[in-house]
Structure formats: C-alpha cells, structure tokens
C-alpha positions as CSV (number, residue, x, y, z in Angstrom):
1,X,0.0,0.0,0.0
2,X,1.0,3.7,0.1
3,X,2.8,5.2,2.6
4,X,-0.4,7.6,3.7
5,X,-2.7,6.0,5.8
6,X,-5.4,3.6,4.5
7,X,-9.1,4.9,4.9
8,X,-11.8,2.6,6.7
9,X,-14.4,1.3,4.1
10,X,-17.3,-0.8,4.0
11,X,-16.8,-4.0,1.7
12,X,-20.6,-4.5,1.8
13,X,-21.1,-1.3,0.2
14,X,-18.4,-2.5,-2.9
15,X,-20.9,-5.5,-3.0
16,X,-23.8,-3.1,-3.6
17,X,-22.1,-1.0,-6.0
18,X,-21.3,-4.5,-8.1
19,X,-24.7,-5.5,-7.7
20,X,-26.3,-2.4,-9.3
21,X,-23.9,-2.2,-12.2
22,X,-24.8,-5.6,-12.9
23,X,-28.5,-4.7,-12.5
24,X,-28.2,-2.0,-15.2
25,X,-29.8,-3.0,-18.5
26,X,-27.8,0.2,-20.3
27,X,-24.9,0.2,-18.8
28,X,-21.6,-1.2,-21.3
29,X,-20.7,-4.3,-19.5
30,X,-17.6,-6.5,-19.1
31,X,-16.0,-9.5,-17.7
32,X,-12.2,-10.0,-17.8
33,X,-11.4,-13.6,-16.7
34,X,-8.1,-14.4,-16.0
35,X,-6.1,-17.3,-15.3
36,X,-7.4,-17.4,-11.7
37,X,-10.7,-18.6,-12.7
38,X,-10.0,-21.5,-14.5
39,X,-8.1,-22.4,-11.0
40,X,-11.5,-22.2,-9.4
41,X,-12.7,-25.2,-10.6
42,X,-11.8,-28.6,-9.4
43,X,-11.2,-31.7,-11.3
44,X,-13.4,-35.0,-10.4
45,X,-10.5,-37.0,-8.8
46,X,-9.4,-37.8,-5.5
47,X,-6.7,-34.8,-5.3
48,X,-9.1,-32.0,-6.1
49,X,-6.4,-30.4,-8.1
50,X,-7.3,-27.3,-10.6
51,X,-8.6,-27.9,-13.7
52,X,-6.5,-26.2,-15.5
53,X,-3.0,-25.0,-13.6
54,X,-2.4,-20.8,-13.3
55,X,0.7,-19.4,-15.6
56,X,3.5,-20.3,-13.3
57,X,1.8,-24.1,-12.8
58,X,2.0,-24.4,-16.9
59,X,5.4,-23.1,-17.1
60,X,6.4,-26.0,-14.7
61,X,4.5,-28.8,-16.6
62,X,5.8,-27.5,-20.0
63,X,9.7,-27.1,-19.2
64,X,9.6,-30.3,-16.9
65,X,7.9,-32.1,-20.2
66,X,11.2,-30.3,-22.9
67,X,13.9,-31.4,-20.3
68,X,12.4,-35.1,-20.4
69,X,12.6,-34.7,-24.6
70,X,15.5,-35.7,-26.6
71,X,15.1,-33.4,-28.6
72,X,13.9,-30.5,-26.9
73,X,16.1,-30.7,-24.1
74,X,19.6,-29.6,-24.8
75,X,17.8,-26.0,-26.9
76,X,15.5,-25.5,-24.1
77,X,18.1,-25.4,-21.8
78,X,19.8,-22.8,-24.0
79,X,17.0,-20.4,-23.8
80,X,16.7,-20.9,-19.9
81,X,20.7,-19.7,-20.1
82,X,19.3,-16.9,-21.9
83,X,17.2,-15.2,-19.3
84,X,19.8,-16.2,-16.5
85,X,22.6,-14.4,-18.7
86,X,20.1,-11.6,-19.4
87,X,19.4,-11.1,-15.6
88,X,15.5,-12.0,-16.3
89,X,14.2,-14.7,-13.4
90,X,11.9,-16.9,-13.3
91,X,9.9,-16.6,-16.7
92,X,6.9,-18.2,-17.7
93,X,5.9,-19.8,-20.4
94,X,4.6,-16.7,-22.0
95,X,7.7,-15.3,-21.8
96,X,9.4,-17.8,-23.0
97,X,7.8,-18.5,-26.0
98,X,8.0,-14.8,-26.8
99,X,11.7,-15.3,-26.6
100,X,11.5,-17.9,-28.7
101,X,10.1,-16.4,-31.2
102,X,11.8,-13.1,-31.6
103,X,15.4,-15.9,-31.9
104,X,13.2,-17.2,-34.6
105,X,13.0,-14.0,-36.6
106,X,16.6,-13.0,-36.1
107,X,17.7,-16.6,-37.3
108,X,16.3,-16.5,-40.7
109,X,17.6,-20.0,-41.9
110,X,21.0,-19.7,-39.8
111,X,21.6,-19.5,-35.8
112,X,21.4,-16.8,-33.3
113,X,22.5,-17.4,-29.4
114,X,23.2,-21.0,-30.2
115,X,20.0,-22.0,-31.4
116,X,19.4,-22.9,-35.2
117,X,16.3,-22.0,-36.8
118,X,15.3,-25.6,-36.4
119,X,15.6,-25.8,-33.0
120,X,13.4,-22.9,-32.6
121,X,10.6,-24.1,-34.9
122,X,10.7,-27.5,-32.6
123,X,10.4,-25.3,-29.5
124,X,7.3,-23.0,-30.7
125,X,6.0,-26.5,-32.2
126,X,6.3,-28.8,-29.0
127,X,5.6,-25.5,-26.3
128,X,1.9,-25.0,-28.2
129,X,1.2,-28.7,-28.5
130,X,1.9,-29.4,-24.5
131,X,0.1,-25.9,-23.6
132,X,-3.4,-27.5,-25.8
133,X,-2.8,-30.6,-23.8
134,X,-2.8,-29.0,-20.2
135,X,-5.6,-26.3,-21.4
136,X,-7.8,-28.8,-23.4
137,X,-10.1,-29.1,-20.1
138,X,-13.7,-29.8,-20.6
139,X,-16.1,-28.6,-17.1
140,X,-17.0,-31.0,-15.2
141,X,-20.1,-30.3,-14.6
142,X,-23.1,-28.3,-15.6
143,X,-22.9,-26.4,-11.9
144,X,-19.6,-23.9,-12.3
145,X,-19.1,-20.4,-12.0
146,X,-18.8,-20.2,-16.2
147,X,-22.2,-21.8,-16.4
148,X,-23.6,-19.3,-14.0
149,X,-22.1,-16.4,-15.2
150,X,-23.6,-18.1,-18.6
151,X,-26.7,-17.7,-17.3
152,X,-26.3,-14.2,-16.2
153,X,-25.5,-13.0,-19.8
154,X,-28.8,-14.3,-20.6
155,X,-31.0,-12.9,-18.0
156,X,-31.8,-9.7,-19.2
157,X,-32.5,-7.9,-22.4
158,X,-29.9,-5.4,-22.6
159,X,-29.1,-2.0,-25.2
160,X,-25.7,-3.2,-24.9
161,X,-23.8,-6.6,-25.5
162,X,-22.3,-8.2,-22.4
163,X,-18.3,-8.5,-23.5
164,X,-16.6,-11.5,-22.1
165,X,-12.6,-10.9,-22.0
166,X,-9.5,-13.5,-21.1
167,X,-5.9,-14.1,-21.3
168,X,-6.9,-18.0,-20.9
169,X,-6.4,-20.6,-24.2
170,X,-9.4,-23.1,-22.7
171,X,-12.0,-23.4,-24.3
172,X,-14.2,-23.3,-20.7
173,X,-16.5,-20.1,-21.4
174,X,-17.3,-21.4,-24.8
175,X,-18.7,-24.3,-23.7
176,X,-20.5,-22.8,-20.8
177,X,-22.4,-20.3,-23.1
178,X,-23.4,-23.5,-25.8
179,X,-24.2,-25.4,-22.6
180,X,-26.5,-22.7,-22.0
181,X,-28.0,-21.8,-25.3
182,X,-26.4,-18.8,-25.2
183,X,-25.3,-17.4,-28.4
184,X,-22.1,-15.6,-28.8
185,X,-19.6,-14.1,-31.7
186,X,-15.7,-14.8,-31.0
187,X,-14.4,-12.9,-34.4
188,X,-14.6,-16.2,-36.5
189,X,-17.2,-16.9,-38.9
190,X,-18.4,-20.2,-41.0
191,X,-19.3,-23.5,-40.2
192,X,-16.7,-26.0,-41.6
193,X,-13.7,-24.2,-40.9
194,X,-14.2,-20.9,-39.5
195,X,-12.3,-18.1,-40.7
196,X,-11.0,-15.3,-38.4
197,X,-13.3,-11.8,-40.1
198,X,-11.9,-9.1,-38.7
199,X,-14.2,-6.6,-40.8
200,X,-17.5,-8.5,-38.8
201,X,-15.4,-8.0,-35.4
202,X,-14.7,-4.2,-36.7
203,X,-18.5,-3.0,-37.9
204,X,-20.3,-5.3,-35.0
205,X,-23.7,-5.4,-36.3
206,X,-24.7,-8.9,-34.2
207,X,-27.9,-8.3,-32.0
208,X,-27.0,-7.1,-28.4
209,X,-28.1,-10.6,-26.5
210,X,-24.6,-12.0,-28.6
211,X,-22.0,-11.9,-26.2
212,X,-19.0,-11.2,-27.1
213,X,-15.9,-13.7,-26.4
214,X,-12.3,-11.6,-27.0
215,X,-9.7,-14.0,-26.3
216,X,-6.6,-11.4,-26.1
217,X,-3.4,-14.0,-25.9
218,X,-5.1,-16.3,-28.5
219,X,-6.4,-19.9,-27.8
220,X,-5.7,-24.1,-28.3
221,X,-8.7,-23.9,-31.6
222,X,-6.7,-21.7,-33.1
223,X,-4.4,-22.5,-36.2
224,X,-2.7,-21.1,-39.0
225,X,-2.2,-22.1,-42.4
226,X,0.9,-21.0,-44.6
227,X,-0.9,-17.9,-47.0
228,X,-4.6,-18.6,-46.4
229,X,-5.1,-17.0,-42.8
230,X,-5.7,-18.2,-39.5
231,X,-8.6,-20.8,-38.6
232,X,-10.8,-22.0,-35.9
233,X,-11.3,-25.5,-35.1
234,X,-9.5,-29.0,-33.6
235,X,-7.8,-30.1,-37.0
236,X,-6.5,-28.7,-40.0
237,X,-5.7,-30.9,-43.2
238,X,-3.8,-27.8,-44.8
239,X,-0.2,-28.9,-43.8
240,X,1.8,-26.4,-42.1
241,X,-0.6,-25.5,-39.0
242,X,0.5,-23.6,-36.3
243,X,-1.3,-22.3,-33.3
244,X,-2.0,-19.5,-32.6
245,X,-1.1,-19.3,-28.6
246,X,-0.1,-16.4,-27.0
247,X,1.2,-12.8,-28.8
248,X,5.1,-12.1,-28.7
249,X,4.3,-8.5,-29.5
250,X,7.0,-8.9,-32.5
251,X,6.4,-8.5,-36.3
252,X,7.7,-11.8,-36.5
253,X,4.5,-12.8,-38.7
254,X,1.6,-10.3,-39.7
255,X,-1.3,-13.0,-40.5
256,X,-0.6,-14.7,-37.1
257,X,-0.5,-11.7,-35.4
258,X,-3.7,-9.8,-36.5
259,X,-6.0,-11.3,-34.2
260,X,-4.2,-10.7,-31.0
261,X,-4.3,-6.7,-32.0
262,X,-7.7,-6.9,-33.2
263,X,-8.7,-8.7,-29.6
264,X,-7.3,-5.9,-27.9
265,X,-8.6,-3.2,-29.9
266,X,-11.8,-4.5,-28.9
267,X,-11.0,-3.9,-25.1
268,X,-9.4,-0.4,-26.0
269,X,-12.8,0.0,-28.0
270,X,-14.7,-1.4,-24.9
271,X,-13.1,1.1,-22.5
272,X,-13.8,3.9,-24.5
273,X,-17.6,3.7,-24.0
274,X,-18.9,6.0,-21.2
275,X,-19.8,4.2,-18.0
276,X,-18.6,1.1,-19.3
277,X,-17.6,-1.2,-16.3
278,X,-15.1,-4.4,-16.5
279,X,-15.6,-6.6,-13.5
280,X,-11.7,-8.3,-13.7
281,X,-11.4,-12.0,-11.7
282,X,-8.7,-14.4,-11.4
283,X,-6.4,-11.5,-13.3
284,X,-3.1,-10.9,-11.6
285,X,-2.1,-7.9,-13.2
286,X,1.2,-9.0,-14.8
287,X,1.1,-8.6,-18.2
288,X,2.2,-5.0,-18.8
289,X,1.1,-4.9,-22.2
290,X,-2.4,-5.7,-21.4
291,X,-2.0,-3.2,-17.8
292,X,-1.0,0.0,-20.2
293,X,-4.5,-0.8,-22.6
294,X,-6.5,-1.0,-18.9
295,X,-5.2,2.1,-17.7
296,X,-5.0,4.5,-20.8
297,X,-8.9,2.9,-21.8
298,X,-9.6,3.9,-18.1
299,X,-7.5,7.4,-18.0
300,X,-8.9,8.5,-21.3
301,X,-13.0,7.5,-20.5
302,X,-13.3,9.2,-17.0
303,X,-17.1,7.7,-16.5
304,X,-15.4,4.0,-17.0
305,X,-15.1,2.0,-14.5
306,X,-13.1,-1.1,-13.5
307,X,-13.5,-3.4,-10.3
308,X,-10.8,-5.9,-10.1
309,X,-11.8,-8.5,-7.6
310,X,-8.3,-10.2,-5.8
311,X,-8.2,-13.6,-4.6
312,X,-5.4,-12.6,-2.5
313,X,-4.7,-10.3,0.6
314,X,-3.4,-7.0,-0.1
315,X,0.3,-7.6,0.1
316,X,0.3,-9.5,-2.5
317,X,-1.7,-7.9,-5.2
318,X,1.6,-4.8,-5.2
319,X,1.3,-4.6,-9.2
320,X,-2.8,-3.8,-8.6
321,X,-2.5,-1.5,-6.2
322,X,0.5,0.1,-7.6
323,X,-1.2,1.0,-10.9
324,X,-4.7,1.4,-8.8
325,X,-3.3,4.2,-6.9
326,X,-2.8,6.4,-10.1
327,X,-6.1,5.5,-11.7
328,X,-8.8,6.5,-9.3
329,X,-11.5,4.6,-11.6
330,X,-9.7,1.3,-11.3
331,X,-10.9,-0.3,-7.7
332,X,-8.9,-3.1,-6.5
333,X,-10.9,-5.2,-4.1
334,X,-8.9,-7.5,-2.3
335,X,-9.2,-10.1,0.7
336,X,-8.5,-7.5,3.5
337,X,-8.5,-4.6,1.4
338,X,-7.3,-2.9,-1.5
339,X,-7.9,1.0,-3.1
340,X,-11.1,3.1,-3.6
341,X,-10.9,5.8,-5.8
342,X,-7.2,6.2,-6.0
343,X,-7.3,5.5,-1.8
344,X,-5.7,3.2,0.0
345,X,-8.7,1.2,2.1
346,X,-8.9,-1.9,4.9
347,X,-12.2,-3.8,5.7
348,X,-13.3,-2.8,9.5
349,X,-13.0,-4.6,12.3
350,X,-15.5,-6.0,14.9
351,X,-16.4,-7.7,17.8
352,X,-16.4,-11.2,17.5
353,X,-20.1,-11.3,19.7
354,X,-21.1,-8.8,17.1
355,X,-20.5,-10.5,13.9
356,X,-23.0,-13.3,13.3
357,X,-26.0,-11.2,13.0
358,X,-24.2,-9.1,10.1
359,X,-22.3,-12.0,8.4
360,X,-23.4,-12.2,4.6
361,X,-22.2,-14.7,2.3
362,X,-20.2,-12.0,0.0
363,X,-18.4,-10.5,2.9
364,X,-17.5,-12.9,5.9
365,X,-15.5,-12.2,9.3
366,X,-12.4,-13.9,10.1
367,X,-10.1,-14.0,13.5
368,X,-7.4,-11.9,13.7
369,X,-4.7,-13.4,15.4
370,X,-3.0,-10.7,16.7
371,X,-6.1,-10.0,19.0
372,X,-6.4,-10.8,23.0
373,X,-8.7,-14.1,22.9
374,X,-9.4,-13.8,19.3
375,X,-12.0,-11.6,20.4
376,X,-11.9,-9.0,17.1
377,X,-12.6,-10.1,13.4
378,X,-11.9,-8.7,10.4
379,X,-14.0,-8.2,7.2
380,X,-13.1,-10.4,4.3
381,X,-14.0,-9.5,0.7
382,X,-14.5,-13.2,-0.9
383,X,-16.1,-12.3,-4.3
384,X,-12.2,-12.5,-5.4
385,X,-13.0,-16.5,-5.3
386,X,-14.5,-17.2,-8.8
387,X,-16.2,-19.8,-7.5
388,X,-17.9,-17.4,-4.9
389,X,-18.5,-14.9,-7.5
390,X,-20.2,-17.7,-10.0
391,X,-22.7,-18.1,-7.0
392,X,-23.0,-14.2,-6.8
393,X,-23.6,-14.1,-10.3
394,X,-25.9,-17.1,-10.0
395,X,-28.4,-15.5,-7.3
396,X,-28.5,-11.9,-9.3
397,X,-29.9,-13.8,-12.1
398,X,-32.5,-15.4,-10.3
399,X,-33.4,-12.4,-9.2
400,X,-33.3,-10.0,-12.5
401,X,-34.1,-12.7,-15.2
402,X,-36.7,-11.8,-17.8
403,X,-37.6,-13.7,-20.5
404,X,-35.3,-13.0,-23.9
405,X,-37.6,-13.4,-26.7
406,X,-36.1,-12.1,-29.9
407,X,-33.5,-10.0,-30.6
C-alpha cells in the first residue's frame, strides 16, 4: 500500500455497488477472466487439483515435459541460459515463448544465441502442443461459475452486448455459453472451418443478447495455415498449421498476429464507451502490455469504471495496487482490502459477539490473530473467489431474469 494512511471502508457497500452495475440494463458491460478462474474449478478425482494450472503451474509442466525430450532438451536449456545471462528470473511460459520467437525472426535459416532455426521451430512447435494438452479441459459439470455467469449473460435484455474478456487458451466459457444456449460471436465466422473476419469484429452489427468472447493471448482452436489466414477449429488438413497461442508483441509474422491486435482493440474499443464497467477475476495484473491498454482505456473514458476483484490479501496484489493508486476509476478489491478511488482502504474490524448477526455470504468475518482471545474479526471480501463470484452471479440472475424473446 501507500505510505499515507489507508481509509476505513465498508466492503458491503463494494458488494452493492457491483450489484447495481450488474443490475443495469444500459450500462456497457464487461468480464475479464483471467487465469485465476480456470483455477477455481476442481477436477473429479481424489486430489481436487485445478482444472487447469495458473501461468507459473503451466510453465512448470511444460519445461519439466522439454527437459524429459530428446530433442527439446539440450535447446530448451539454451534459452533458460538466456534469461539467466540476461538477468530476467523466473519466466513463464509466455515469456518464454515470446523469446522464442523473436530468436526465430533474427535466425532467418542460420543460428542466433546458439539456437538454429530448427531448434526454434521444434520449440514453438512442442511449447503449443503441450500448452493444448494442459488447457484442453472440458467442465465438469453443468454447476460452475462459467455456467452461471452463462446464465447471467442471458437474463436480461440489454441495449448493450455483455463482452466476455480473457488471457486464458481453454476453451471453458465457450462451452458454458453453448451449454447454456447462449449465443455468442468470438471474431470467427463459417461452419466447416471458420475463418477469423476481422471486418465483422470491426462494424459489429450482431444483435446485443450475442455476447462477445475476445480471447486477447489467443487460444488451443486456433491454427494457422501457410498464405490462407488463421482458422478456428480441432484439425487442419492444410499442412503447415501452427497455433496460434499467446502474442510475442513482434512482427515476426503479420497474419498470425492480426487477431491478438484486433482482440485488444476490442478492449481499447470497450473502454472507451462512457460508463462502461469491466468486472476483472482471477487477473493478476502481470502482463504489462495488457496493464498499459486497462489504464489508458480507463485514464482517457473518466465515466469507465473497473472493479478488479483479488483472490489474494493485499500484500500481495503490489502490481494492482500500484497501478490502482494512479487511476482513481480502477478499484482493487482485495481479501482485506485494497484501493477506492485512487485511496488506500482496509475492511473494518468487529467484535467477535457482534458479527454473526451481520455476516453475509459476500463479505465474511475472520479472527485476527493478533487480537487478545481472538475476540476481534476482520472483514473479508470473498467475491475475489471465482467460485464465490459464480454463485454471486448465480443468485443476481435469479433475481433480475426476464424472458429473452427475440432479438
């Protein structure tokens, strides 16, 4: 936090303020899921892991998978080298396959940093394939929070579309909203192998109930082919495919990169509607690239509004609060705090005899361990929990839900 002195606020009145922008049937509205949320949901079997790992969980899978490969494991040692020689620690796996590919441009058909342009094109090839196995998760169940917030999309007739945001490659929100009947356009059109249409993404003439799915570091269904574009589907019988996972921000190939830029325009283009409001979960803030768009969209539009809700206590959400605390529209909400308005701000505390009667599910009262007999609680903001914030999301639309009919 800053060094000034943190204001007292009420958490329940963050909850309120989230409830009526999510009441509002005029209001520009917008999810940004990150990898958090994905992380919410737990698989069938006895160790209740994840579904699908966060950034640094992938990274682990995919470099302990190249170190096991003949092939892959002498080069991806190489580029490890690189980042310790270049004073960069731990990277992820985004990171590392940006590297990857700006070596790859530089090689042309010769070497650069000990790495031949093979080598490279084996790493980019084997990195994507082991990132669609970890992320090629279907939900378990019909019960999670992306069915629910599924069902939220579709429970009120609205002037404006809902826009659904992520940094994730599953393909977990797609299958929630077909689960759910609810139609959406992802900047792909056709049936037997849709084509990416940026001119349909561009002029946006779909009816408002279309939600909008803006996947901004790419995804596992998609794949280039040499010349003709890039594709959505599972297969490709046009030889040289490549997927399209995560942007290196490098002009190291124009056709593969046109619909990372054209996913974030959408969120620039998103941000620049007044009163717009982008509820952000499971997002940890540390891609700079996609921080600058959030704060200039939210700088430029001063009725825009962001509420990014934290999983984690304060002290370690410092990249949030950092930029929060020059952006007085952006509101970090986090376990046991977070800022306001450009203010720094703590949840109260009470009485532990005075709690129960003001508990709510939203906001709940833990010990603090610091206090004489555990006698004092502290206020704990939960909706950072995806899972908690499916259920929020779950009861609103009980509540609000009209029926659709038409466009």
């Amino acid at each position: 936090m800053n060094k000034t002195k943190a204001v007292l606020q009420d958490p329940n009145r963050q909850v309120r303020y989230l409830q009526q922008c999510l009441f509002s049937d005029k209001k520009p509205l917008g999810f940004f899921l990150g990898a958090g949320c994905p992380m919410a949901i737990q698989t069938d079997s006895k160790e209740r892991q994840p579904l699908i790992p966060d950034i640094d969980g992938i990274t682990k899978i995919v470099c302990d998978n190249l170190a096991n490969n003949d092939e892959c494991f002498s080069p991806i040692t190489t580029v490890l080298e690189h980042f310790t020689i270049d004073g960069r620690s731990d990277p992820t796996i985004e990171d590392i396959l940006t590297h990857i590919r700006a070596l790859r441009v530089v090689a042309g058909k010769g070497d650069v940093r000990g790495l031949s342009a093979h080598k490279l094109d084996l790493l980019d090839k084997h990195v994507c394939s082991l990132i669609h196995q970890i992320a090629d998760k279907p939900l378990p169940n019909a019960e999670t929070p992306y069915h629910w917030l599924s069902t939220w999309v579709d429970a009120v007739r609205r002037e404006n579309p809902i826009e659904v945001f992520t940094t994730n490659y599953d393909l977990l929100m797609e299958q929630a909203f077909e689960d759910c009947c609810v139609p959406y356009f992802d900047g792909f059109a056709g049936v037997r192998k849709p084509f990416f249409d940026l001119r349909a993404m561009e002029e946006d003439m779909l009816p408002p109930r279309w939600a909008r799915l803006w996947k901004l570091h790419g995804s596992i269904n998609w794949y280039q082919v040499t010349n003709k574009g890039v594709f959505r589907g599972t297969t490709s019988n046009d030889g040289d495919l490549k997927r399209v996972i995560y942007p290196s921000h490098l002009k190291y190939q124009e056709s593969r990169r046109m619909p990372y830029l054209a996913m974030i325009d959408r969120l620039r283009a998103f941000l620049k509607k007044p009163t717009a409001t982008l509820i952000l979960c499971g997002y940890s803030f540390r891609d700079e690239h996609i921080n600058e768009v959030i704060i200039q969209g939210l700088q430029c539009t001063q009725t825009a509004v962001a509420f990014a809700l934290m999983f984690d206590e304060v002290s370690k959400c410092s990249q949030a609060i950092s930029l929060a605390s020059n952006c007085h529209n952006l509101n970090i909400l986090a376990r046991d705090g977070g800022v306001i308005g450009g203010q720094d701000a703590v949840w109260p505390e009470k009485d532990a005899e005075s709690v129960s009667s003001d508990a709510g599910r939203w906001v709940t009262w833990t010990p603090i361990s610091q206090a004489k007999d555990m006698d004092k609680r502290r206020a704990e903001f939960v909706l950072g929990d995806f899972a908690i914030f499916g259920q929020f999301l779950k009861e609103l639309s009980g509540t609000v839900r009209q029926p659709m009919g038409g466009d």
